[in-house]
N, C-alpha and C positions, 0 to 999 in steps of 0.2 A: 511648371513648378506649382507647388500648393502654400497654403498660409494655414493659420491658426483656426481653429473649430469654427468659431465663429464667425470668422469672416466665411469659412467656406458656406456656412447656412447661407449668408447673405448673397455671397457670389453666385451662388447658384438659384436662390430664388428671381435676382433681380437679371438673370442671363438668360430664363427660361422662354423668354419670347424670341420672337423673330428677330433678324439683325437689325442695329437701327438705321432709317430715314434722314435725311438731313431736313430741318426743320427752322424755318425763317425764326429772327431773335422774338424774344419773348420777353415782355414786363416782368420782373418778377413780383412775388406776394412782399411789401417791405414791410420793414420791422419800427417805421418812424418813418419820419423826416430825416432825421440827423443819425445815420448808424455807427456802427464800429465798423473800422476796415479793417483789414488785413493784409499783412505783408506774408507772402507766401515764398517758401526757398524749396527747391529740388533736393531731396537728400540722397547723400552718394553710393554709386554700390559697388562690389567686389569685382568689378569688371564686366558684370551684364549689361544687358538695357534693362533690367525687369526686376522691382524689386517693391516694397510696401512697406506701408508705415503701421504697428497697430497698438501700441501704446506708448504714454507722454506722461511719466511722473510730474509733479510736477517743480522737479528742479528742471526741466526743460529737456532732458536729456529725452531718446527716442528710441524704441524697441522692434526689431521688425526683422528683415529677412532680407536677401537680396541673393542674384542668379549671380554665381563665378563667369565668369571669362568664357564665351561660349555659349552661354543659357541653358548647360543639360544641367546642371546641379546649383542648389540653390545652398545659404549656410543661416541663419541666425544673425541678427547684426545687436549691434548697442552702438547709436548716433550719440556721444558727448561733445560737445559742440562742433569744433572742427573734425573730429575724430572719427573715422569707421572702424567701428571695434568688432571681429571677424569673432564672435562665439565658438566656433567650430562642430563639432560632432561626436557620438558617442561611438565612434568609431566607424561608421556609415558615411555613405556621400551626399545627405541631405539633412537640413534641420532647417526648422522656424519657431521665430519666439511665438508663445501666447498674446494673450489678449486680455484686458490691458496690463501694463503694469504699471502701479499705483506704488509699487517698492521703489526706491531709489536704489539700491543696492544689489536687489535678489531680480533677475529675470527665470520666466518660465516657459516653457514652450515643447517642443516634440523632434525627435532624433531618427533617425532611423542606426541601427548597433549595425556591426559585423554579423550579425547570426543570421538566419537563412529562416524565414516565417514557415515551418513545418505543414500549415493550414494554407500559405499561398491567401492569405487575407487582402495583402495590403492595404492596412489597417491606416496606415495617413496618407496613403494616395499620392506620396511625391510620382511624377512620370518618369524618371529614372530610378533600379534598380528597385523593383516591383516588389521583389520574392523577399526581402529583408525586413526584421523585425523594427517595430516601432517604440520607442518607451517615452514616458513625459521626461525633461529632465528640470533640477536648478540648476540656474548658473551662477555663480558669485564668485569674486575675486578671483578671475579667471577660470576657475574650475567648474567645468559640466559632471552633474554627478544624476544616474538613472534615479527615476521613480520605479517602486513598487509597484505590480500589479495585482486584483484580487484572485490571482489563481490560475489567470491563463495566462498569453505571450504579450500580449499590447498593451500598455498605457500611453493617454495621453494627457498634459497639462495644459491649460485654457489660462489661467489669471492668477496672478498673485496679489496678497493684500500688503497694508504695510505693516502688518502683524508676522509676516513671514510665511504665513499658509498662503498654500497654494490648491486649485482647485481642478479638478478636469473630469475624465472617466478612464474606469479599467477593465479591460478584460476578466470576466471571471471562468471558472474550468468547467462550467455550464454548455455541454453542444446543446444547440437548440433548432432542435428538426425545423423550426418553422422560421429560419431563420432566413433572409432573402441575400443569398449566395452573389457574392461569396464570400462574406460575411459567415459564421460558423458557431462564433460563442458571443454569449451574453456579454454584457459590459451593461457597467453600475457607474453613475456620480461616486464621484469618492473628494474627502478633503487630505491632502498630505502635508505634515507639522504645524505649528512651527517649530518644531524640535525631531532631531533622527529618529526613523522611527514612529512617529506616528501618520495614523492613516484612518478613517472614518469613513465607509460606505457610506453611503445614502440610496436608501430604497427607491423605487421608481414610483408613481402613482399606483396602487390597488388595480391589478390584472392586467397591467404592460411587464414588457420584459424586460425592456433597458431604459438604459436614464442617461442621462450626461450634463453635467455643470457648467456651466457659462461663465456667471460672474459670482463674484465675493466682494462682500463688501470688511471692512477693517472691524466689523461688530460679529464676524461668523455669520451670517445669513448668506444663504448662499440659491440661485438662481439657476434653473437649466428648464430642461424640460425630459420628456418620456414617452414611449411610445412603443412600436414592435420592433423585432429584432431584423437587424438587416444592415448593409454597407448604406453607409449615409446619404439619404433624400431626405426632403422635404416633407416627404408622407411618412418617414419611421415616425413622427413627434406628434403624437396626439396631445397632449398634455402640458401646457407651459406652470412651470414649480417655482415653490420658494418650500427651503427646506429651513427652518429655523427651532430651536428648541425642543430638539426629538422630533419633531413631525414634518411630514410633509402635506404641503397644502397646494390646491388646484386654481392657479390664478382667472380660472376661465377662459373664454375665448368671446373674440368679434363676430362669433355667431357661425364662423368654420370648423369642421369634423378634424382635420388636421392642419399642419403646419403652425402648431401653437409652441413656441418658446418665448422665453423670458431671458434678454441678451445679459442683461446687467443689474448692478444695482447700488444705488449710492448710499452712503451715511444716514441717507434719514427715512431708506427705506425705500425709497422710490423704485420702481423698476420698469423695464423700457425694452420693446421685444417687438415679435412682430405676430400677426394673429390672421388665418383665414376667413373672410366675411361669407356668409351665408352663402351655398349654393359650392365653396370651394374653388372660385375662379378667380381669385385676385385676391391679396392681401395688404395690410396697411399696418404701417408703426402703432405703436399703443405705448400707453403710460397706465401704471400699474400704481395704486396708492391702497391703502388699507381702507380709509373712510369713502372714498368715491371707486374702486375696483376698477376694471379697467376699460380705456378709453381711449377712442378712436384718434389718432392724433393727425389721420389725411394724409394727403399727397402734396406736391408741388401745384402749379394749374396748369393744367392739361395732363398732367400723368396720373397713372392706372393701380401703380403698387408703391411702396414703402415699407423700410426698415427703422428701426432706431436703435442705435446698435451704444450707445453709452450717455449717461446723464451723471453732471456735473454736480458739487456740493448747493449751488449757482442755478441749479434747476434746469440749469440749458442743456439740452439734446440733440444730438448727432446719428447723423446714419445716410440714406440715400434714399431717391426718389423717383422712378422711373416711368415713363409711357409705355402706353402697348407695344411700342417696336423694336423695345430694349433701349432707349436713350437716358441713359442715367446720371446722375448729378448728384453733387454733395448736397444735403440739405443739414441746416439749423431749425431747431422749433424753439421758441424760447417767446415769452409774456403772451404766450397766448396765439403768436402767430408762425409762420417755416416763413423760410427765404432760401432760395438756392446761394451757397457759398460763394462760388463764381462770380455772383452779384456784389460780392461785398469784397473783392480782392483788389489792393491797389494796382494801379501798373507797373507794368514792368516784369513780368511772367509769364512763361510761352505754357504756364502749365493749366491744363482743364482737369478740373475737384472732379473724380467720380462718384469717390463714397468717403464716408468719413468714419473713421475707427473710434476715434478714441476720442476725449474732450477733458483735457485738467481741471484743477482747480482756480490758475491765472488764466483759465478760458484759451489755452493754447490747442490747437488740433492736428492731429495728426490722421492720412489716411492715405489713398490711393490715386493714382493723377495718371494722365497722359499728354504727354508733350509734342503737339503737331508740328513743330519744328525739326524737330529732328528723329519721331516715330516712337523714343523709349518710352517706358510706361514704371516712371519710379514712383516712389513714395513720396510726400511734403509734409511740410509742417508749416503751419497758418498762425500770426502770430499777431493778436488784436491791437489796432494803435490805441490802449487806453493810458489811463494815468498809471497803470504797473508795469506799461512796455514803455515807457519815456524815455529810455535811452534807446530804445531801437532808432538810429537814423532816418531808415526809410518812411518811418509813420510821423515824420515831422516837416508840416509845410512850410510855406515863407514868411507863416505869421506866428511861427513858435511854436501852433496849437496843433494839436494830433488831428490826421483828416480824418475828418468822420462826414463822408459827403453821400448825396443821394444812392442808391443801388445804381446801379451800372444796367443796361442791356446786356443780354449774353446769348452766344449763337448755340445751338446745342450740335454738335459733330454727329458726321461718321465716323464710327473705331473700324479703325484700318482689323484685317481678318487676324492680325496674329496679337490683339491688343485684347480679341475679345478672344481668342483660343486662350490665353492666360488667364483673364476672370472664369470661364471654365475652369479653366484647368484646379484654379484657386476652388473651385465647387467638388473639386476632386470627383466623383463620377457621378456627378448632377445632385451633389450630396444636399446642398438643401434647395 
């Protein structure tokens, strides 16, 4: 199956190594003396083993996807607490929400219709039922309703704010000879509503062909990046963007030719992506600010690349962390320092954090896990023992007070082969 734009950049940047190693535990980088922990829960799916977390309003509720009964087809979920709420399709046999969603009410994400893709694009990469068109859709009060395209067959939507707009890219009626097959037309960033009806391109960077939007924040600024035209890799994205006020602008890079996007971006402007360093062989999360531009934000200790795929009101950032061999791990950056997640997880969870999507405003996260227990590979949600989770049970010792105890050790796995065919697969065909 596949997931949301963004994850697929990240799935595929952090998959593009070699399988991984098994690897003696490791200290991690801490964040104090005294941390926050987390209670970590399995969230449920529609009968697969395989399914993902990628946005976390922050009334708690939870946005994502999961594999039906079987694993060929995957649908859109909505986690409200106890509840798996089965989104469904725009008449296709696959969908997935966007990323994130910051709406309580409105989710966003990508369908595949009943109609037959005339071009053979497969334009969102689900692995079942290839030749079918793709559109963004909303969803609200039960109802999936298509997005718009600029002109040609495929939309898709990435993030919605809590303004209602929603953000992704379109296809436009552009064939584009130079286009890396089989991939065919052009496709722009685009913002849709918050009201029927409306829809706003956004241009690529000056002498790239296509563009596509990542994140939106709830002020209209909006994040992607740009690059040449082609089915999704790492190398279409020359360019990481903030498009704000008519213009668009070039956040720079960590000193690499490509693989430059800008994942997200929060209220106060912040934004947080991931950027090629010199030479093109490795990449690292970055944090994007308007007075200091953008900055290297590292790895874990001992790994090789990094993402940062969402930042908090909170300033705290999310995403993952990986070594040479592909072993990856949720990571946190927050007062200046990362910690692998894992490190901060209470007991009592068979699940291992690989990446982390999403990150609220009550500091709740949501992302992607694999359970050696029993081999499935679902989605969680990490939920901080602070003073705003006080009634969570599990974050309450026997002296009343929330535990907030040293980092833990943590072993880093092997991903058995069909845990990591999935985070492929999640990269749609090695899309970033």
């Amino acid at each position: 199956m596949k997931t949301h734009a963004k994850w697929g950049i990240v799935a595929s940047i952090l998959m593009t190594a070699a399988p991984p190693i098994q690897l003696a535990a490791q200290g991690q980088t801490q964040l104090g003396k005294k941390q926050i922990r987390y209670v970590v829960k399995a969230l449920s799916t529609l009968g697969g083993t395989q399914g993902g977390a990628n946005g976390v309003p922050n009334n708690g509720s939870v946005a994502g996807w999961s594999n039906l009964s079987g694993d060929q087809t995957e649908h859109a979920v909505l986690w409200r607490g106890q509840t798996t709420i089965d989104l469904g399709t725009l008449g296709g046999a696959n969908s997935a929400s966007g990323f994130p969603i910051k709406n309580n009410e409105v989710v966003a994400g990508n369908s595949q219709t009943s109609e037959t893709d005339p071009l053979n694009e497969n334009f969102c990469t689900f692995s079942s039922y290839t030749t079918y068109l793709c559109r963004g859709f909303r969803w609200q009060d039960g109802t999936m309703t298509a997005l718009p395209t600029l002109g040609g067959n495929n939309s898709w939507a990435t993030v919605v704010n809590r303004r209602g707009q929603i953000a992704g890219f379109a296809e436009t009626s552009t064939h584009d000879p130079s286009c890396i097959a089989p991939q065919l037309l052009d496709f722009e960033a685009v913002v849709w509503g918050p009201h029927e009806g409306d829809m706003q391109a956004l241009p690529p960077f000056p002498g790239d062909a296509i563009g596509s939007a990542f994140g939106l924040n709830d002020k209209g600024q909006v994040v992607g990046a740009s690059g040449i035209c082609g089915s999704w890799s790492p190398t279409i994205y020359i360019h990481a963007l903030l498009w704000q006020d008519g213009s668009v602008i070039n956040l720079g890079s960590l000193g690499g030719q490509v693989l430059n996007a800008a994942l997200f971006i929060n209220n106060h402007g912040e934004v947080v992506g991931a950027s090629d360093l010199p030479g093109d062989l490795a990449y690292h999360a970055f944090l994007w600010t308007k007075d200091d531009g953008m900055r290297d934000l590292g790895t874990l200790p001992g790994d090789a690349v990094s993402t940062a795929e969402s930042i908090n009101e909170q300033h705290q950032i999310v995403g993952a962390s990986c070594d040479s061999n592909g072993n990856c791990r949720a990571a946190l950056w927050q007062n200046g320092t990362v910690a692998d997640l894992n490190s901060l997880v209470l007991p009592g969870t068979s699940l291992y954090l690989l990446n982390v999507s999403d990150i609220n405003d009550r500091g709740e996260i949501a992302g992607y896990a694999y359970d050696a227990r029993t081999g499935d590979s679902p989605g969680f949600l990490a939920i901080p023992c602070d003073a705003e989770h006080a009634e969570v049970e599990a974050c309450t010792g026997q002296d009343g007070t929330a535990a907030q105890d040293e980092s833990l050790e943590v072993h880093k796995i092997i991903l058995p082969q069909h845990v990591r065919a999935m985070l492929q697969q999640r990269a749609g065909i090695g899309r970033r």
